[in-house]
C-alpha positions as CSV (number, residue, x, y, z in Angstrom):
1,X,81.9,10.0,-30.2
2,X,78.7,8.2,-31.9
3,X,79.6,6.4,-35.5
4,X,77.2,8.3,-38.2
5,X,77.4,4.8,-40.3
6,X,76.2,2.9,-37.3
7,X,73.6,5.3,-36.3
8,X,72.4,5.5,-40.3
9,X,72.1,1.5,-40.4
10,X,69.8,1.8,-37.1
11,X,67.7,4.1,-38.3
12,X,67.6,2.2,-41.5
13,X,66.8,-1.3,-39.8
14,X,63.8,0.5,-37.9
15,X,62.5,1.8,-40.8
16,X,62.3,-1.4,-42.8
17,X,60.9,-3.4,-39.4
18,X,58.2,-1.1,-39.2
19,X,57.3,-1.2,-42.9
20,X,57.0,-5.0,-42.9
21,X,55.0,-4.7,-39.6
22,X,52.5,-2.6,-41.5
23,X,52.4,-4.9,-44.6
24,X,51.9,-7.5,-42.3
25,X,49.0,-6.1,-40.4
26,X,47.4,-4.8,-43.9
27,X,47.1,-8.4,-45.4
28,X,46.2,-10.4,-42.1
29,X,43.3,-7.1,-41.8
30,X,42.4,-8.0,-45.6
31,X,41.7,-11.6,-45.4
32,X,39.7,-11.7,-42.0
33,X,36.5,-12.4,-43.0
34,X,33.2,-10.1,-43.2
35,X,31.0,-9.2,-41.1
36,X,27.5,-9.0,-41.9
37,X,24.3,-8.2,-39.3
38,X,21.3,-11.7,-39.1
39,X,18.2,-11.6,-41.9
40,X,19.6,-9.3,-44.4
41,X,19.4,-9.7,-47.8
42,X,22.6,-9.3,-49.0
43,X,24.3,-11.5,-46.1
44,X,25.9,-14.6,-47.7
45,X,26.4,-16.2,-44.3
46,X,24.5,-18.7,-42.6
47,X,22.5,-16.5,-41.3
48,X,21.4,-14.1,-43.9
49,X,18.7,-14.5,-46.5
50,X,20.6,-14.1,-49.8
51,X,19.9,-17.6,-51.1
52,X,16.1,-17.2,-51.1
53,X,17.1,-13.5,-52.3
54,X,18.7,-14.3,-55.5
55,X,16.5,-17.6,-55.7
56,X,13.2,-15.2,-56.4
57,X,15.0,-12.5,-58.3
58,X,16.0,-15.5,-60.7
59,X,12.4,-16.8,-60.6
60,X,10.1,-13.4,-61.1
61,X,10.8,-10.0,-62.9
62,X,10.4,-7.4,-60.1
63,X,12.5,-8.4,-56.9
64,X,14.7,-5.5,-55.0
65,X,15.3,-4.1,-51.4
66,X,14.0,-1.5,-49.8
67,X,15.8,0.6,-47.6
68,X,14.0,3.7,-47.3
69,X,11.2,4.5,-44.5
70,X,7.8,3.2,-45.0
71,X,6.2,6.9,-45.7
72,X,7.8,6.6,-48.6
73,X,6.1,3.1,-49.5
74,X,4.2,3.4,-53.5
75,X,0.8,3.2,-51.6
76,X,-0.6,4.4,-55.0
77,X,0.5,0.6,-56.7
78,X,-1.2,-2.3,-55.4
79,X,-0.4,-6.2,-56.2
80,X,2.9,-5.4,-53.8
81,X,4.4,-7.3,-51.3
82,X,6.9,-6.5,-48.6
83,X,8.6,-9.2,-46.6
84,X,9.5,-8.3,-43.3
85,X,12.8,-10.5,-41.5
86,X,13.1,-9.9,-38.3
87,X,13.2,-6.8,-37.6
88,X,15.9,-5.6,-35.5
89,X,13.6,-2.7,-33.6
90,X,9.3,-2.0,-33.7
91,X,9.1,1.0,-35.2
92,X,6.8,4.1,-33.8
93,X,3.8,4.7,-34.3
94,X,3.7,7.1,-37.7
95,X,5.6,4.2,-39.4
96,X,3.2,1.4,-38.5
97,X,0.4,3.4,-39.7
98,X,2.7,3.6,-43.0
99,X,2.6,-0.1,-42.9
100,X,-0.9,-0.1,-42.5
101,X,-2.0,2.2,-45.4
102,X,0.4,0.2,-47.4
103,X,-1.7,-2.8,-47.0
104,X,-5.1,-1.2,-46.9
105,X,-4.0,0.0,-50.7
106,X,-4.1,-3.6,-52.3
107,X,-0.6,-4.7,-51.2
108,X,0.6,-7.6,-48.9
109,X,3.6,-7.7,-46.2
110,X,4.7,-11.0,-44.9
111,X,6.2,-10.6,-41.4
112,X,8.6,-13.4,-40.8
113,X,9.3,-12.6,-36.6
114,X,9.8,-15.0,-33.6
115,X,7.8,-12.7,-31.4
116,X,5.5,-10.4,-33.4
117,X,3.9,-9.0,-30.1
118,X,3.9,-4.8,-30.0
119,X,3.6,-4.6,-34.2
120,X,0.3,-4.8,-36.6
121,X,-1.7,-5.4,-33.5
122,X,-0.7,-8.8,-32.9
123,X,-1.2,-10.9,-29.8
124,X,0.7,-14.3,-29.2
125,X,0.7,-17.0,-26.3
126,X,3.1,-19.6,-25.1
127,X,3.0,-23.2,-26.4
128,X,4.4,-26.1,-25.1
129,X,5.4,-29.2,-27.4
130,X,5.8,-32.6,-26.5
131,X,8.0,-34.1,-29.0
132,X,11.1,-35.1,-28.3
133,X,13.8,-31.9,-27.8
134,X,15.7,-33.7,-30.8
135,X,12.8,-33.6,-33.2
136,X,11.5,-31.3,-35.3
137,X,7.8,-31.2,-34.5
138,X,5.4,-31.9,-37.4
139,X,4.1,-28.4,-38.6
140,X,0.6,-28.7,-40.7
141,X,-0.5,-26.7,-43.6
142,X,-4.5,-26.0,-44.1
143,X,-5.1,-29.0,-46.2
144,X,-3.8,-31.0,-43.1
145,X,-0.5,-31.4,-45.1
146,X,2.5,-32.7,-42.5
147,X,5.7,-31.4,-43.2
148,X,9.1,-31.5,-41.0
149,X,10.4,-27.9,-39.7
150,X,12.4,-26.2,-37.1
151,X,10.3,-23.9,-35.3
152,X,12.6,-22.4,-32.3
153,X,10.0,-19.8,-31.5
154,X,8.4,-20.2,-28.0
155,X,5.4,-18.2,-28.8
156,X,2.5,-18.8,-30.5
157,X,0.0,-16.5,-33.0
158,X,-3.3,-15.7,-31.5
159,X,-6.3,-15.7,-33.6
160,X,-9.1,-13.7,-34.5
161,X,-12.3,-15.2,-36.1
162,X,-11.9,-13.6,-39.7
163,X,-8.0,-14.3,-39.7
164,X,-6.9,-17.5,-42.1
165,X,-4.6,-20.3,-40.0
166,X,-2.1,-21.5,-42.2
167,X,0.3,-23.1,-40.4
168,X,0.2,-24.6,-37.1
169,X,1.3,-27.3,-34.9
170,X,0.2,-29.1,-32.2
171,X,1.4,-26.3,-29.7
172,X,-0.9,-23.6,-31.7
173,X,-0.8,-21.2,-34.7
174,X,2.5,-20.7,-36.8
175,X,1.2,-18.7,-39.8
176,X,-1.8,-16.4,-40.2
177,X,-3.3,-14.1,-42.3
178,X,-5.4,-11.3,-41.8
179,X,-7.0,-8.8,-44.2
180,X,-7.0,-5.1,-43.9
181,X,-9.3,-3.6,-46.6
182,X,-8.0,-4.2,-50.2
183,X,-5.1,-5.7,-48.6
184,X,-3.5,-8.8,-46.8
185,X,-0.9,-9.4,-43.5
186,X,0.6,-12.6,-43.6
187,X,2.8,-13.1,-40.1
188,X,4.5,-16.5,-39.2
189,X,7.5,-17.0,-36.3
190,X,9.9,-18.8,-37.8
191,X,12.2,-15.9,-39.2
192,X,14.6,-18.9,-38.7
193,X,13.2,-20.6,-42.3
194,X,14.4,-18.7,-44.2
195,X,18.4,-18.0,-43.7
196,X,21.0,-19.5,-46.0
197,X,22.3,-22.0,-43.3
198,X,18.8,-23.7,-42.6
199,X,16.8,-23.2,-45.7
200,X,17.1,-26.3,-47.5
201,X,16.8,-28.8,-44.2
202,X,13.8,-30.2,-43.8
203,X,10.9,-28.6,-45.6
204,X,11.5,-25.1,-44.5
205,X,11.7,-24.2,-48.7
206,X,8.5,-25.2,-49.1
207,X,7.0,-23.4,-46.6
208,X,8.5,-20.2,-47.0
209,X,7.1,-20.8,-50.9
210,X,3.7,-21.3,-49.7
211,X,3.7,-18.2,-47.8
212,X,4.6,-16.0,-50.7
213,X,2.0,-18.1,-53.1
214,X,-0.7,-17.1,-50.8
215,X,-1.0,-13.7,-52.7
216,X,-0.6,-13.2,-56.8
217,X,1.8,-9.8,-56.8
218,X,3.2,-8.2,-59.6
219,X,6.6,-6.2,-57.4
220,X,8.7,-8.2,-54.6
221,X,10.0,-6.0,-52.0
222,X,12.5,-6.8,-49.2
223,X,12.5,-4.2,-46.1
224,X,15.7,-3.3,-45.2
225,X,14.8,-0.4,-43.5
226,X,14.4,-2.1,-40.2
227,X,17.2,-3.0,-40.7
228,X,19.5,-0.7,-39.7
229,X,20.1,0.5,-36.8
230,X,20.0,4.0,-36.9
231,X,16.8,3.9,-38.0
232,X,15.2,2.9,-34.5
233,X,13.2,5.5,-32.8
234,X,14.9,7.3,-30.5
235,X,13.5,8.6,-27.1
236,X,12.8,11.9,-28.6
237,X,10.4,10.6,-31.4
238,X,8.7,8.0,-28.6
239,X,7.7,10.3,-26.4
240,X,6.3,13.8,-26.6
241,X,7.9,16.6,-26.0
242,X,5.8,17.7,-22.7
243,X,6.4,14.3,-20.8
244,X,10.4,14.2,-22.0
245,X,10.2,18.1,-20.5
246,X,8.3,17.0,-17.1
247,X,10.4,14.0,-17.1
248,X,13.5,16.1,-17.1
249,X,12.6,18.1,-14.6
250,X,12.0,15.2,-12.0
251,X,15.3,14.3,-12.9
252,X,16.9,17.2,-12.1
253,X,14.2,18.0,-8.5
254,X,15.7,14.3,-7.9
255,X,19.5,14.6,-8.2
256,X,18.7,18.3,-5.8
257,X,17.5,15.8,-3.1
258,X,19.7,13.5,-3.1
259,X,22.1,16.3,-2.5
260,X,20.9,18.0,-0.1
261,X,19.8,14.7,1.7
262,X,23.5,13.4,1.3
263,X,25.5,15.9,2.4
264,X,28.5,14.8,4.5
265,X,30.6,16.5,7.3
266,X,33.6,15.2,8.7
267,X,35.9,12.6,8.0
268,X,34.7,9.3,6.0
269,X,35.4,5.8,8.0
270,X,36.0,2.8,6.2
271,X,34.3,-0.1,8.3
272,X,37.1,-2.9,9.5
273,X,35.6,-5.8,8.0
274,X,36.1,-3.9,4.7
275,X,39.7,-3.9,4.6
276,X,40.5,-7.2,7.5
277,X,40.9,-9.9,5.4
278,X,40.0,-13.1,7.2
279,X,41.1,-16.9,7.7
280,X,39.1,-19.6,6.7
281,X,41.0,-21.3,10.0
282,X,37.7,-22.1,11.5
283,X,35.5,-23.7,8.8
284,X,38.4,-26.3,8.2
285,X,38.1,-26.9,11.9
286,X,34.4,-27.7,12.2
287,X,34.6,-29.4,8.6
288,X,37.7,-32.1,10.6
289,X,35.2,-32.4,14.0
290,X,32.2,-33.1,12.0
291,X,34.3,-35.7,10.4
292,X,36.3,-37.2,13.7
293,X,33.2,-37.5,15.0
294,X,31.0,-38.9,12.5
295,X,28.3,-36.4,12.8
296,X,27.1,-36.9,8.6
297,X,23.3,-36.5,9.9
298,X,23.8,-32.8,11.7
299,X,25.8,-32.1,8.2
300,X,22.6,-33.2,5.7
301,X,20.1,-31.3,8.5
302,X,22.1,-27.9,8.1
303,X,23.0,-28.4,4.3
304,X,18.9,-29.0,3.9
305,X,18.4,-26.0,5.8
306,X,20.3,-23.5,3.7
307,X,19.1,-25.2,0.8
308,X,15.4,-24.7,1.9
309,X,16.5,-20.7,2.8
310,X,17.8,-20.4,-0.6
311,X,14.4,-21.6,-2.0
312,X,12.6,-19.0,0.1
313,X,14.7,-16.1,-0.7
314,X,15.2,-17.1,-4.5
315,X,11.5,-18.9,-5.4
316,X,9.6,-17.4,-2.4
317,X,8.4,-20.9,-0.9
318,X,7.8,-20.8,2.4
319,X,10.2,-21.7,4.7
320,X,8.2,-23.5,7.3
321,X,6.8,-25.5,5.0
322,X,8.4,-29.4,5.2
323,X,10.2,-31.1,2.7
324,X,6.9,-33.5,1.3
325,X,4.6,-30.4,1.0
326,X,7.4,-28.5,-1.9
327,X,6.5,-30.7,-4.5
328,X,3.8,-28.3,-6.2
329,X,6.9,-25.6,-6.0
330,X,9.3,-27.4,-7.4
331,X,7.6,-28.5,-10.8
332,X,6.9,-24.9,-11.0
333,X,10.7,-23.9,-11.1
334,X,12.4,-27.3,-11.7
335,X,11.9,-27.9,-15.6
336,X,14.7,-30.6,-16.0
337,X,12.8,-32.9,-13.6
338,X,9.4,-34.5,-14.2
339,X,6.8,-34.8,-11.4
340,X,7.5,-38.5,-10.4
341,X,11.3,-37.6,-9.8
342,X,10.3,-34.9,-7.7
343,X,7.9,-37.0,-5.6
344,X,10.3,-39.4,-5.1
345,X,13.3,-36.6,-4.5
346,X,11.2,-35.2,-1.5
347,X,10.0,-38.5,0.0
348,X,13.2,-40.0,0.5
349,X,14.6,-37.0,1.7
350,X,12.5,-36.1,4.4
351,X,13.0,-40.6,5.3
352,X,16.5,-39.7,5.7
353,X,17.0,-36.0,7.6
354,X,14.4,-38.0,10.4
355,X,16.6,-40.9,11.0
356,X,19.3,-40.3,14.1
357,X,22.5,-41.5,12.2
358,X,23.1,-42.2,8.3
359,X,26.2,-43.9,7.0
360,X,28.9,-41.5,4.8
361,X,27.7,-43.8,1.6
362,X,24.3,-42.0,2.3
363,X,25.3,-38.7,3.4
364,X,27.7,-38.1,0.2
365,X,24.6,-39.5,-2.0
366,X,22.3,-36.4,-0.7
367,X,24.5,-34.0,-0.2
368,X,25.5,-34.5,-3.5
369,X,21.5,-34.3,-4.5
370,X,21.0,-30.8,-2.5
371,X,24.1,-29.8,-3.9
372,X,22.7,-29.8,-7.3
373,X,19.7,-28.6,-6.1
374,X,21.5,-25.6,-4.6
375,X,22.7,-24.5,-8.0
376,X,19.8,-25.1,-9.7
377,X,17.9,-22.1,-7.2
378,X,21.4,-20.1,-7.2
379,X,21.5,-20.2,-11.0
380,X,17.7,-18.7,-11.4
């Protein structure tokens, strides 16, 4: 017979285990730290914009967010400006024409976006710098003003004949503005500028200044909407309603198809090679006679020849072509090498997969080379 004291102090010493396992987990909960989504407003970590936030609320009488849709923008008011961080999605088509009358009113938006393409219109291209990757390149104003800045963007603004460069660098345009009636866009890529962890290096605070100097506005406005998430368009509001219907309908002709083409009888066979697991037995045996026997050149030939397979079924080069006529492929695709190292890579190996014998000092040298080679074209 069971002891009623013993079972009570059981009972008792679960109890009090599983109340300090939920005190436990309630303060280590409490202190991690919060989470907060990049560009917003209200983010105090590195990568938020609450510095500059607080910064112009201190410094002018009418800063504040915005988080409703831009139908609802006071297109009635004009002297506004609405800065635009990175947007997390592009929104459709009724709200960019909401943008649009907002500007054509007498108001401003500043759109601070790495790759503006698909909103306001805009068009970009790629630029390539060449300063050094561990310099930040030299970013000019339209006095011809030099100032020091991050710019992490790989895309450049394209320009239209009335639109305003204001920044640029020696890769192409950084800032712009363009007029729409009464109003003004102002679009730059460097979103980056702006966030509490990087707005003080360099001269990224005077930039982002200059940007919102280029326009005398009475109300500050920072778009939140865009924001959040579930304010994307979905694929109901994208498309309309007859191609979502047709489209549905494919969908469902399709999945009848593949039915009816896919219809099995009988028993299903698993293939023996799916479920044999083989020995690596013979590999290690032609590994030891290539090495008993000295045989490093018919090693390089075949390792250069899967290599060269690998470049026509990964980069499409042509496999017949020999190793001294890849050179224009390979500065295509090889970005870590220049053109002189490539020339040189290709000469030398096509010296040494001719000669009858090579030594193992020069067979573990290139094989080493197309080794790295390999995983350069397996990693694309």
């Amino acid at each position: 017979m069971q002891n009623p004291l013993v079972n009570r102090r059981a009972w008792i010493g679960i109890t009090t285990l599983l109340i300090l396992f939920m005190v436990i987990s309630y303060f280590s909960a409490s202190q991690a730290p919060k989470q907060f989504p990049k560009y917003v407003s209200d983010s105090p970590s590195p990568t938020g914009v609450k510095a500059l936030f607080t910064f112009l609320k201190n410094e002018k009488d009418m800063v504040k967010r915005w988080p409703q849709s831009p139908t609802l923008l006071p297109n009635g008011e004009s002297n506004q400006t609405l800065v635009m961080i990175e947007p997390f999605f592009i929104p459709d088509s009724e709200e960019m024409n909401a943008y649009k009358d907002f500007i054509k009113a007498g108001n401003t938006i500043i759109l601070f976006k790495e790759n503006p393409i698909g909103m306001f219109d805009l068009k970009t291209t790629h630029g390539e710098i060449d300063s050094p990757i561990d310099e930040d390149p030299n970013v000019y104003n339209q006095e011809g003003n030099r100032f020091h800045a991050e710019v992490n963007s790989s895309v450049r603004l394209q320009t239209n004949k009335q639109d305003e460069i204001l920044l640029y660098d020696e890769a192409g345009t950084i800032a712009l503005k363009r007029s729409y009636d009464k109003g003004s866009l102002i679009v730059t890529n460097s979103p980056e500028w702006m966030t509490n962890g990087k707005l003080l290096n360099n001269d990224h605070l005077p930039l982002v200044l200059s940007l919102f100097n280029e326009e005398n506005v009475s109300n500050l406005l920072f778009d939140e909407y865009t924001h959040g998430g579930q304010n994307a368009a979905t694929i109901v509001t994208l498309y309309p309603k007859w191609f979502l219907f047709l489209l549905l309908q494919g969908i469902l002709l399709t999945l009848l198809w593949l039915w009816y083409a896919g219809k099995r009888f009988g028993p299903i066979f698993i293939p023996r090679e799916e479920t044999v697991r083989f020995s690596d037995e013979g590999i290690k045996a032609l590994a030891a006679w290539y090495l008993r026997g000295r045989r490093y050149q018919d090693s390089l030939v075949i390792q250069a020849d899967y290599v060269k397979l690998l470049l026509q079924e990964r980069w499409h080069i042509p496999y017949s072509k020999g190793w001294e006529d890849l050179s224009d492929h390979l500065e295509r695709n090889l970005t870590q090498m220049h053109k002189f190292e490539i020339l040189s890579f290709l000469n030398d190996l096509s010296k040494i997969l001719e000669k009858e014998k090579i030594s193992k000092q020069e067979y573990i040298i290139w094989s080493k080379k197309l080794d790295r080679l390999q995983k350069e074209v397996e990693a694309e």
